[in-house]
Every structure is written in C-alpha cells, then in structure tokens.
N, CA, C and O of each residue as an XYZ file, in Angstrom:
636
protein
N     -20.728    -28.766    -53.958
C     -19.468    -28.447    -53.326
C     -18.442    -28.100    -54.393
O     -18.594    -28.759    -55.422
N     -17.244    -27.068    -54.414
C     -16.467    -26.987    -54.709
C     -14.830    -27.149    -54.144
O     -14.221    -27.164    -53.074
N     -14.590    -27.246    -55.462
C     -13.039    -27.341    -55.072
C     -12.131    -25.552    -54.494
O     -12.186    -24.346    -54.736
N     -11.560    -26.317    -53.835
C     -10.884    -24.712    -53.183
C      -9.982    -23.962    -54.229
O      -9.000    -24.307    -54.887
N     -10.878    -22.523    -54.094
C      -9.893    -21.827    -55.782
C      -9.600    -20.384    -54.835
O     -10.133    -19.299    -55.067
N      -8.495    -20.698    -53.574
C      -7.979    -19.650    -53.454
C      -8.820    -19.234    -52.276
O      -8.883    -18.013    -52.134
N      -9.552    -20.036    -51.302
C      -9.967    -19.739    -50.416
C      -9.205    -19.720    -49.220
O      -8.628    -20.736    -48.833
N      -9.146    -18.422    -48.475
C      -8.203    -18.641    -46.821
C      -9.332    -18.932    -45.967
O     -10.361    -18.266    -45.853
N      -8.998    -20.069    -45.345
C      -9.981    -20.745    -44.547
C      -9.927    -20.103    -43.253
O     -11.025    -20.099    -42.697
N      -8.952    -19.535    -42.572
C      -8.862    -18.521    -41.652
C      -8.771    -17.310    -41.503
O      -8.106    -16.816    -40.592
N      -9.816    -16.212    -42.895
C     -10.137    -15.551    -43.567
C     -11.575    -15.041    -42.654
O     -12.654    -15.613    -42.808
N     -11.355    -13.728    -41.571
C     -12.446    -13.349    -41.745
C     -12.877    -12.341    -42.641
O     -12.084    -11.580    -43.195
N     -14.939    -12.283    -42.914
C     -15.138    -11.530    -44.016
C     -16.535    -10.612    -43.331
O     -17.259    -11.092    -42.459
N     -16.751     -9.038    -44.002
C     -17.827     -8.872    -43.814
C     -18.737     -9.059    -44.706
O     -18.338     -9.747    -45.646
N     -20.192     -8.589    -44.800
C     -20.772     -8.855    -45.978
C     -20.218     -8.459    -47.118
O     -19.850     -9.227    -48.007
N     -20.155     -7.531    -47.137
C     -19.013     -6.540    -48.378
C     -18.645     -7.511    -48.741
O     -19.309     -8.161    -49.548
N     -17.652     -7.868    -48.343
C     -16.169     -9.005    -48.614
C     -17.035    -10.288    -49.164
O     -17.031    -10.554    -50.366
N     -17.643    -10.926    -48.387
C     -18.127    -11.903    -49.250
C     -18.782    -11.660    -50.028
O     -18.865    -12.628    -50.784
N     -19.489    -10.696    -50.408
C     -19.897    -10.641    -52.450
C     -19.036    -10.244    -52.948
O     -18.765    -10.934    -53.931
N     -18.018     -8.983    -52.733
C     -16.951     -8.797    -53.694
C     -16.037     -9.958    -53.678
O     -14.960     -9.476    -54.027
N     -15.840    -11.450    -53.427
C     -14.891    -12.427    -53.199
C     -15.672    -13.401    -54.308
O     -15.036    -13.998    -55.177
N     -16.774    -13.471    -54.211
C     -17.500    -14.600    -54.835
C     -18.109    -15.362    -54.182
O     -18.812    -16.164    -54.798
N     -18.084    -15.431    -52.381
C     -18.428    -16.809    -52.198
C     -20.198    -16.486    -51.423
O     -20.697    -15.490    -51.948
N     -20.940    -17.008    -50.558
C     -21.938    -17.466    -50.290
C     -21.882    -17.954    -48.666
O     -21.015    -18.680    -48.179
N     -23.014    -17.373    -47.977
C     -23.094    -18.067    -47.245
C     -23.492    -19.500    -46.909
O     -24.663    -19.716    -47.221
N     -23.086    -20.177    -46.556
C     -23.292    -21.866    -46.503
C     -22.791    -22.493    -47.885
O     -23.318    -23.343    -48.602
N     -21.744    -21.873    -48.001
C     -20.982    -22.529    -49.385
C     -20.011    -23.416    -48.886
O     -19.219    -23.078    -48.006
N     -20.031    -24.563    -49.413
C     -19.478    -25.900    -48.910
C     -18.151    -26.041    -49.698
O     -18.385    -26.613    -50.762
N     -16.612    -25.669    -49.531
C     -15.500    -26.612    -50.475
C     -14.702    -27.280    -49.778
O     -14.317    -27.144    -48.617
N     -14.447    -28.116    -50.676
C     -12.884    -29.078    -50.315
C     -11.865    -28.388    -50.267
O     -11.869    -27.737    -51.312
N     -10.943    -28.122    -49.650
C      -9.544    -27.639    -49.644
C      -8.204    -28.493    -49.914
O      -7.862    -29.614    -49.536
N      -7.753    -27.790    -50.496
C      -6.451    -28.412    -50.871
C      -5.706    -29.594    -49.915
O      -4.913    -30.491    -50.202
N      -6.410    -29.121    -48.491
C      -6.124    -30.433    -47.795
C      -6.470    -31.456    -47.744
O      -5.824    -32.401    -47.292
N      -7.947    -31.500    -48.353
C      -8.403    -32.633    -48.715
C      -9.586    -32.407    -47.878
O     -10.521    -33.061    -48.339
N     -10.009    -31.575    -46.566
C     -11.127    -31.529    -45.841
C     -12.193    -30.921    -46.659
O     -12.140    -30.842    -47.886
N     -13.212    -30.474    -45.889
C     -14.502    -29.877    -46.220
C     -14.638    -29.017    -45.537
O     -14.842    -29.389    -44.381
N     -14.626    -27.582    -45.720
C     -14.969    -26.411    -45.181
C     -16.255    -25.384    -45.175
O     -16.383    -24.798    -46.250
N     -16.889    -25.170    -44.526
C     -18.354    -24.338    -45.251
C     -18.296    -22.872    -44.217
O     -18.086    -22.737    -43.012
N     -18.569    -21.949    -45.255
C     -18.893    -20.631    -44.805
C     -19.829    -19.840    -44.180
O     -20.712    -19.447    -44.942
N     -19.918    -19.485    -43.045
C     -20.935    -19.971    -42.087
C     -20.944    -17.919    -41.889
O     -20.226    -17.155    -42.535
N     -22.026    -17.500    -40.768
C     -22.537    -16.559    -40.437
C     -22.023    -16.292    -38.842
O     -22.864    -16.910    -38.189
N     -21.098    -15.706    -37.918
C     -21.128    -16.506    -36.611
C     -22.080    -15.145    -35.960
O     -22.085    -14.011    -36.437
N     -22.814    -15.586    -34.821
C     -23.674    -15.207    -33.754
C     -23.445    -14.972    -32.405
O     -24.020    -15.901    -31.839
N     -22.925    -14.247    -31.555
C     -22.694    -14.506    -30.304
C     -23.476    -15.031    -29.436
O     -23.144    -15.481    -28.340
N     -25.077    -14.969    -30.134
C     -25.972    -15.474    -29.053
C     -26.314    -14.719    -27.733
O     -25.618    -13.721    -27.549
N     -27.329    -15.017    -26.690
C     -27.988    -14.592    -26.128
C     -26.690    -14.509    -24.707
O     -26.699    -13.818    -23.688
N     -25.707    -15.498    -25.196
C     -25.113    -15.284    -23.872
C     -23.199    -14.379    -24.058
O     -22.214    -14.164    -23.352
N     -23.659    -14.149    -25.445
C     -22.566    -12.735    -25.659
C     -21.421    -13.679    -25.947
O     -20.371    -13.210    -25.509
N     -21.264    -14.904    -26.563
C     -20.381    -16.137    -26.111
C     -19.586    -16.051    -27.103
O     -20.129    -16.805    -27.911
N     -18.196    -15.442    -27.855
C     -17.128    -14.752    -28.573
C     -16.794    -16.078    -29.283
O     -17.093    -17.139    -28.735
N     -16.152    -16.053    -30.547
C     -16.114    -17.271    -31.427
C     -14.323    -16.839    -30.978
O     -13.706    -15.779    -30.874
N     -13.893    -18.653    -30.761
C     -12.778    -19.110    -30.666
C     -12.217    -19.661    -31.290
O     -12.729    -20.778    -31.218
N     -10.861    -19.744    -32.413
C     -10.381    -20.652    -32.642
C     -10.125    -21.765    -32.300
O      -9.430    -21.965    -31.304
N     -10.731    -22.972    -33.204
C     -10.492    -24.521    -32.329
C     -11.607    -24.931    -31.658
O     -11.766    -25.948    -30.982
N     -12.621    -23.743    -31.993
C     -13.734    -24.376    -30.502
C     -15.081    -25.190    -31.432
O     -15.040    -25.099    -32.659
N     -15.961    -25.781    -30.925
C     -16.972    -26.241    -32.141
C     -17.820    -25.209    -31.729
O     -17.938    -24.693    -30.618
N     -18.508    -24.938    -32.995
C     -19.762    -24.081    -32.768
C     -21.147    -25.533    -33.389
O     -21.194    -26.691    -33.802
N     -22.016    -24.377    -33.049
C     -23.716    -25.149    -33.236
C     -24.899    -24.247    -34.354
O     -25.003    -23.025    -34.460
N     -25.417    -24.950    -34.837
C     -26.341    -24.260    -35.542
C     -26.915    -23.614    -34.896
O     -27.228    -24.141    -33.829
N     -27.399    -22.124    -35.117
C     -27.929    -21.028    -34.613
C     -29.275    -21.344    -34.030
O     -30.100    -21.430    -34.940
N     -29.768    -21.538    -32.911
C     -31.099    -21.233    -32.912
C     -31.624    -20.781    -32.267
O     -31.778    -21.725    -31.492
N     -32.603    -19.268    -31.430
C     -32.737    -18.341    -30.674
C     -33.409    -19.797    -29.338
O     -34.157    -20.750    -29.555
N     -32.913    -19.474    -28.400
C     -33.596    -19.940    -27.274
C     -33.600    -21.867    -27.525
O     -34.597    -22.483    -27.149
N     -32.741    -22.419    -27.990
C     -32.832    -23.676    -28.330
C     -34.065    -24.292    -29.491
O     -34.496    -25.416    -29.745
N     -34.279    -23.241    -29.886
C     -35.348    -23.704    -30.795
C     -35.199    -23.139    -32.486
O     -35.263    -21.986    -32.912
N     -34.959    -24.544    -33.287
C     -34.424    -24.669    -34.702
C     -35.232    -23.743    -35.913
O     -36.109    -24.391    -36.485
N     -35.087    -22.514    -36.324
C     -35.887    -21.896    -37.793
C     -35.313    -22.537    -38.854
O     -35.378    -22.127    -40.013
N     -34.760    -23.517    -38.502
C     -34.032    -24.663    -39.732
C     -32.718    -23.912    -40.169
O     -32.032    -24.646    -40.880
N     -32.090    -22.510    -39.933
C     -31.139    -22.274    -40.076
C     -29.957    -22.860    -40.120
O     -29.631    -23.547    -39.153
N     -29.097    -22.725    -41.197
C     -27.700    -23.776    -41.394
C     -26.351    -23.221    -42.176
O     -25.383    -23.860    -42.587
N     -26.700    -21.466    -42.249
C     -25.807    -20.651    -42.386
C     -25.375    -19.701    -41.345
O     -24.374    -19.026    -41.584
N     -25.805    -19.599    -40.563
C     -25.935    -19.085    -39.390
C     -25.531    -20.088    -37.999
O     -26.149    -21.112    -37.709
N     -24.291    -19.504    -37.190
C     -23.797    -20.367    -36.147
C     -22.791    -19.512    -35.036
O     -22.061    -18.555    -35.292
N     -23.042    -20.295    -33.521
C     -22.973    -19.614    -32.538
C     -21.835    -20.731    -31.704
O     -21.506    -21.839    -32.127
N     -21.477    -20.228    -30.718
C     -20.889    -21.199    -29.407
C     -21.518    -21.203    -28.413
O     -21.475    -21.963    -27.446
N     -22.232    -20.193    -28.663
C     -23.518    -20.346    -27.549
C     -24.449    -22.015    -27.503
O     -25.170    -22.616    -28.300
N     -24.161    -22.160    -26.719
C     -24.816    -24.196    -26.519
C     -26.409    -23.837    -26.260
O     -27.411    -24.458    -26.614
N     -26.294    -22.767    -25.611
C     -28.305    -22.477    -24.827
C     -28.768    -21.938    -26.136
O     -29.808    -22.443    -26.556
N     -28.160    -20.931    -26.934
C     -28.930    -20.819    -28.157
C     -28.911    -21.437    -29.341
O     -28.835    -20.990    -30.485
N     -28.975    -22.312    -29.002
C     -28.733    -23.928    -30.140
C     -29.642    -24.975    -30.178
O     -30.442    -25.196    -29.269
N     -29.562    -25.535    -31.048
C     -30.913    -27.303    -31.265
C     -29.660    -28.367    -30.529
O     -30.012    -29.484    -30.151
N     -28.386    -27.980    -30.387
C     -27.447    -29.121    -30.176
C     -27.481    -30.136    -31.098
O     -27.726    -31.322    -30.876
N     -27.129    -29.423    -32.515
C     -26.771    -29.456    -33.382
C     -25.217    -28.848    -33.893
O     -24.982    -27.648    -34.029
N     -24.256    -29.920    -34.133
C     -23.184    -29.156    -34.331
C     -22.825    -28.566    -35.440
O     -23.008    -29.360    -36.363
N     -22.219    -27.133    -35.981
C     -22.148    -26.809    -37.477
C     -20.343    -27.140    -37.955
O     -19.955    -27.290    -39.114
N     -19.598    -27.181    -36.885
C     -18.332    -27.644    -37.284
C     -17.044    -26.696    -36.173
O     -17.533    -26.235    -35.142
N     -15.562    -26.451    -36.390
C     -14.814    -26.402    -35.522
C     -14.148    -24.954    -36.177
O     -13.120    -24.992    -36.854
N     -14.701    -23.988    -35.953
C     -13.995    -22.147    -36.236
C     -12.573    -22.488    -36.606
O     -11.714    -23.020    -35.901
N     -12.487    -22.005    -38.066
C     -11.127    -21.681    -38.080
C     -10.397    -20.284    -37.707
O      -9.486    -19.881    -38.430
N     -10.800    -19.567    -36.588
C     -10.562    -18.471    -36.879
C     -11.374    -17.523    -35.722
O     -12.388    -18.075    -35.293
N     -11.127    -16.390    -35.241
C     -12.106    -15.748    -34.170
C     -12.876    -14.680    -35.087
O     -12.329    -13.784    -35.729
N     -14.179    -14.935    -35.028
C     -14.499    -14.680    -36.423
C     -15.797    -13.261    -35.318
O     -16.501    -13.714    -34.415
N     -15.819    -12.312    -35.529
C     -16.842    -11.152    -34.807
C     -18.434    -11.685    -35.229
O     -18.781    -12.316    -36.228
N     -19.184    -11.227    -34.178
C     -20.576    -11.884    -34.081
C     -20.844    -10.805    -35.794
O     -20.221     -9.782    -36.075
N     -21.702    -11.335    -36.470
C     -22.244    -10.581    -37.713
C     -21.227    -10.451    -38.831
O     -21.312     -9.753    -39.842
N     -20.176    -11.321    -38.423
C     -19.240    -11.386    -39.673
C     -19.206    -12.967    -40.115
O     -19.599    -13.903    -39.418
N     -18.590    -13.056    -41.566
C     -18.531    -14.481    -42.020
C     -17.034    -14.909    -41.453
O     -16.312    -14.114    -40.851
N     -16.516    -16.898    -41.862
C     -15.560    -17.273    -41.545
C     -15.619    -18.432    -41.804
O     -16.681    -18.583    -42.407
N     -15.058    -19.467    -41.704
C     -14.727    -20.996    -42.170
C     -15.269    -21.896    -41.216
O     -15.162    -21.291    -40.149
N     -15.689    -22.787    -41.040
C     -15.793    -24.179    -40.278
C     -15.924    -25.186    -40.639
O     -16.826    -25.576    -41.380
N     -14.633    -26.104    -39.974
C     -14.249    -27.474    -40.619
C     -15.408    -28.532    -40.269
O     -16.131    -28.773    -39.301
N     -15.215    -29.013    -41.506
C     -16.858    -29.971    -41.420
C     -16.156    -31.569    -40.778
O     -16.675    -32.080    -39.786
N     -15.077    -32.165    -41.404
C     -14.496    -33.336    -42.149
C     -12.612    -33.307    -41.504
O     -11.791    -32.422    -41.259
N     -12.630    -34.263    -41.471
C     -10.883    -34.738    -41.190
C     -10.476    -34.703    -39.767
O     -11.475    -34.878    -39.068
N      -9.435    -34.550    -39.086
C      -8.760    -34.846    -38.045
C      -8.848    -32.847    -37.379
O      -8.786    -32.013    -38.283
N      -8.948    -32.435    -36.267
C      -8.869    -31.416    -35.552
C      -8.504    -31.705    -33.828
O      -8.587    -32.602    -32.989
N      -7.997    -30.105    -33.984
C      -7.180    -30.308    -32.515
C      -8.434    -29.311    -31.810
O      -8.501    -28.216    -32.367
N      -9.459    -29.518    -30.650
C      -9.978    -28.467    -30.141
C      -8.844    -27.493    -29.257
O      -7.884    -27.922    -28.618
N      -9.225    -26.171    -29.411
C      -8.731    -25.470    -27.955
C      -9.433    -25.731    -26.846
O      -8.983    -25.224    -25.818
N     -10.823    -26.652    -26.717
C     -11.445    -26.355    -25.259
C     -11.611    -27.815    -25.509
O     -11.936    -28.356    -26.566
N     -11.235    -28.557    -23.948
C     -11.623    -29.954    -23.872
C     -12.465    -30.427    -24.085
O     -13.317    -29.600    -24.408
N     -12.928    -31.695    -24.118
C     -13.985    -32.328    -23.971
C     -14.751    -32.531    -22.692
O     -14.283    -32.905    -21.616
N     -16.287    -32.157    -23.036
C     -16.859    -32.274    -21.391
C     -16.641    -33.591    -21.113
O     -16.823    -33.825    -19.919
N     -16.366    -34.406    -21.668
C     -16.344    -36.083    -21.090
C     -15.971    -37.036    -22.455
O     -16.219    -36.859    -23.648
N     -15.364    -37.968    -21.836
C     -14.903    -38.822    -23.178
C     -13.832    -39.848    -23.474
O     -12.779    -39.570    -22.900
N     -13.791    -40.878    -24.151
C     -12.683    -41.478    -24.213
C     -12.720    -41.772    -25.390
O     -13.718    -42.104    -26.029
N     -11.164    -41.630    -25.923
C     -10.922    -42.166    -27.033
C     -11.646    -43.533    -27.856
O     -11.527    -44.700    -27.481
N     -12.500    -43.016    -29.197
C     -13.146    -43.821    -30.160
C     -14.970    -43.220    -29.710
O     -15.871    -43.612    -30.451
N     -15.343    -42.257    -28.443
C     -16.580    -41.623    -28.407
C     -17.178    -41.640    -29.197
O     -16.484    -41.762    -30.207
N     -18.500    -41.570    -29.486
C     -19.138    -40.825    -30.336
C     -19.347    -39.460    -29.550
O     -19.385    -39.512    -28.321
N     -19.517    -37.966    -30.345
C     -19.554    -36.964    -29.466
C     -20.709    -36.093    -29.929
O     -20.949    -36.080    -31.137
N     -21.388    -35.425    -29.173
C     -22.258    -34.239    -29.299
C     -22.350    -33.642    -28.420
O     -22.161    -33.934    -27.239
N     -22.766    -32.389    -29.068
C     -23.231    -31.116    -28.370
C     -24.387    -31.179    -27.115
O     -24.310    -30.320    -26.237
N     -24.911    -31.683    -27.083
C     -25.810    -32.477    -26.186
C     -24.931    -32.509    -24.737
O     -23.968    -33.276    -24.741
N     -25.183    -31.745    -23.510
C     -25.009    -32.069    -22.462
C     -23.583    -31.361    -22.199
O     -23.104    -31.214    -21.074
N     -22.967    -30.938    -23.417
C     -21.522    -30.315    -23.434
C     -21.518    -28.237    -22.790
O     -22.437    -27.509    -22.416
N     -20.523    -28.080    -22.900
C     -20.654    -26.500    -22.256
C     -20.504    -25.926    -23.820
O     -20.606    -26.490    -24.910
N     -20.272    -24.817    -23.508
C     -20.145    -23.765    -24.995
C     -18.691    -23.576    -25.447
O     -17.836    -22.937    -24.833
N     -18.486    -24.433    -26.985
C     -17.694    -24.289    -27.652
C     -16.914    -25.277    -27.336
O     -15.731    -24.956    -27.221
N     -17.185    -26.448    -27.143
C     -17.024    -28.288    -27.068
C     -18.121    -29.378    -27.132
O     -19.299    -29.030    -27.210
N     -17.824    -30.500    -27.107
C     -18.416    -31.616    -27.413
C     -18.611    -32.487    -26.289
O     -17.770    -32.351    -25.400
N     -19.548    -33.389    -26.090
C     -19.616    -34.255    -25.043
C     -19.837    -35.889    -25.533
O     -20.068    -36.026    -26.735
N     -19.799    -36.789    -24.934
C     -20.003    -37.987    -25.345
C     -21.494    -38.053    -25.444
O     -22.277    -37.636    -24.591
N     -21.874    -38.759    -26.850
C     -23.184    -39.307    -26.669
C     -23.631    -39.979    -25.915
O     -22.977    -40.886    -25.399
N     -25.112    -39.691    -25.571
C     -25.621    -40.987    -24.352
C     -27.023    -41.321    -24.929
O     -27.696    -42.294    -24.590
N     -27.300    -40.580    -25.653
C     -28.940    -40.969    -26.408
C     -28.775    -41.124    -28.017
O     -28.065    -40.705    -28.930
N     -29.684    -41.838    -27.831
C     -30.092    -42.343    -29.917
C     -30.520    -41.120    -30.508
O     -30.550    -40.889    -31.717
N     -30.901    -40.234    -29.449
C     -31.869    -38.916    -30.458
C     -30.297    -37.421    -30.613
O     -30.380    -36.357    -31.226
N     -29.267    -37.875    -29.934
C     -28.263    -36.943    -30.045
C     -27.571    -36.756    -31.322
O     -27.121    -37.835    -31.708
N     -27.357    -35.936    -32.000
C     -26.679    -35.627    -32.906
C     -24.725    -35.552    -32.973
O     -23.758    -34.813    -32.783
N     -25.107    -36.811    -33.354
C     -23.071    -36.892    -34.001
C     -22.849    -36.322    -34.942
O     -23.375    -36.242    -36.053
N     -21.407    -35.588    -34.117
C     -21.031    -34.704    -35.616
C     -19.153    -35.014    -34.968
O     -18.376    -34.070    -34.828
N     -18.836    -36.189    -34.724
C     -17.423    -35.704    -33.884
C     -17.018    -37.092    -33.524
O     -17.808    -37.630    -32.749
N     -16.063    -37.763    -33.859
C     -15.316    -38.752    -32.846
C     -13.918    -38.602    -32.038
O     -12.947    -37.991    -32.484
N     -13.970    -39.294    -30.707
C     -12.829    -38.573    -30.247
C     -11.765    -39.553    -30.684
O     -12.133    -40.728    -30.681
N     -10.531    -39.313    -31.056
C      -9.464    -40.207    -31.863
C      -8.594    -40.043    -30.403
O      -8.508    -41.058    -29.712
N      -7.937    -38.768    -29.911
C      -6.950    -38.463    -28.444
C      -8.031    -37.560    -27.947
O      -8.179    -36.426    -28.403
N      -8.870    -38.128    -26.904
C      -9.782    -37.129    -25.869
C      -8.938    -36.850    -24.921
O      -9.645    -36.265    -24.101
N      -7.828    -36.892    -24.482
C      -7.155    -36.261    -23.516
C      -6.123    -35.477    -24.126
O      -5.406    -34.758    -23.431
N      -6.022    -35.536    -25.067
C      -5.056    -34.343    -26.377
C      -5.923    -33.348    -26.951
O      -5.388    -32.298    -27.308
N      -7.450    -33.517    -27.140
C      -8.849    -33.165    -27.784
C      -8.644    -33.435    -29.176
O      -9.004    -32.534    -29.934
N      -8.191    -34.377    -29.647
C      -8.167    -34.824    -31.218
C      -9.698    -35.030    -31.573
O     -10.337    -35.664    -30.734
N     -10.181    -34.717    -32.367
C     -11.503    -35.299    -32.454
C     -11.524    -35.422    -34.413
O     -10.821    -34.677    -35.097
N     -12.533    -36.572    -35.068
C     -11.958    -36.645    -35.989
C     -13.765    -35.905    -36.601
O     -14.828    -36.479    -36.363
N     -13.655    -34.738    -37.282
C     -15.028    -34.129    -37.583
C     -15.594    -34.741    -38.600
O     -14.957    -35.035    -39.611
N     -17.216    -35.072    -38.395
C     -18.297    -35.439    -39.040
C     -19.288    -34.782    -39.003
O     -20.361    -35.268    -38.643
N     -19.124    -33.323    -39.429
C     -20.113    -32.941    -38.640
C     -20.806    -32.149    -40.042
O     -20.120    -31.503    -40.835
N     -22.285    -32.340    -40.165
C     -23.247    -32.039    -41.384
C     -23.013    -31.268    -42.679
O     -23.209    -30.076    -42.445
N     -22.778    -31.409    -43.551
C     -22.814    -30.492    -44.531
C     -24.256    -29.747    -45.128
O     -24.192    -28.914    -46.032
C-alpha cells in the first residue's frame, strides 16, 4: 500500500489515463484522510446496472461465479460471489477505472436492505448497490452499520 501522492479519489480514468498517471489496477493507498482507497475496474454486468456514487459495489463475477477476480467490480449483486469490493467514489462508466473506499466511516446513497445500528452487513441477500444484515457464518463482512436509518456504515471491506 501506498501513501496518497496526489491521488483524486473521485477521479474517473480510462486505460490511457491510468498508465500515463502511474497508478495500477487494484492499487491499494491511504489518503490523506487517513482511509484506504483501491483502484478498481467498474463492470455494469449482465444486468446493465450503472455505477453510483455512495453505492457499494461487489467483486466481479460473470453469473455469480468467482475467476478470483479483485480488480474488477460491478453493482450488479446477480453478477457477483457477494463479495463486497468497497463504496464508489464517483459514477465511474462500465470499462473505465475509479476509487473505492475500503476503510473508515461512509454515508451510502441507497439504504440498507435491512438493519440496525451496530449490524454486521453483507452483500448476501441485499439488492444492487447496498448491503444487508448478516444472517450466516459463510457471509462475507465487509460493512458495519454505525446510523442504519441515516445509512452510516463504517467500511471493512477486503483489501
């Protein structure tokens, strides 16, 4: 991981842009705010599903099924492992790069499918481009809700 040297986290890029910039896909930094940001690939997925600011996206995977991909990410929930990759900074076009917050305190734009403050949350059982409360040991946390009726959620979600 690096430290942030001048990265706009609400910066979209095409390929171009990210080699002439320096950075990498699935390049992980800290920002001056102190969070963790990683540079991700976004996908619209099978159901054409447009990247939102504020919304969580999921690791990419055609038809719910994982090629271990972890630079590559969608809001599409059906084309996903329900696995979360983190919260778009930005409306970022399917086949272009963009930021997603891994770490710290976030406000979603789209509620929570269910939840009360101190949740554990996953993608699991949630709609596209939010979080739901865990209900199984095999669900993947990447999210606690701090204000679920504000959508505060405080991100943990994989580096």
């Amino acid at each position: 991981m690096a430290r942030d040297f001048g990265a706009n986290i609400t910066e979209v890029l095409s390929a171009t842009e990210l080699s002439a910039k320096g950075f990498t896909a699935g390049q992980v930094i800290q920002h001056y705010n102190g969070y963790f940001y990683k540079l991700v690939k976004y996908n619209s997925g099978a159901g054409t599903i447009a990247a939102v600011a504020g919304n969580v996206c999921y690791y990419y995977a055609p038809g719910g099924t994982s090629a271990g991909a972890t630079t590559e990410v969608t809001s599409d929930l059906s084309d996903s492992a329900n696995v979360g990759a983190g919260v778009l900074q930005s409306v970022i076009t399917s086949g272009s790069y963009g930021w997603v917050q891994l770490t710290g305190p976030a406000t979603l734009t789209t509620a929570l499918t269910a939840g009360a403050d101190g949740n554990a949350l996953t993608p699991a059982g949630s709609t596209d481009g939010t979080l739901d409360v865990s209900a199984a040991v095999t669900d993947s946390i990447c999210a606690y809700a701090i204000d679920a009726s504000a959508k505060i959620v405080m991100c943990a979600f994989p580096m």
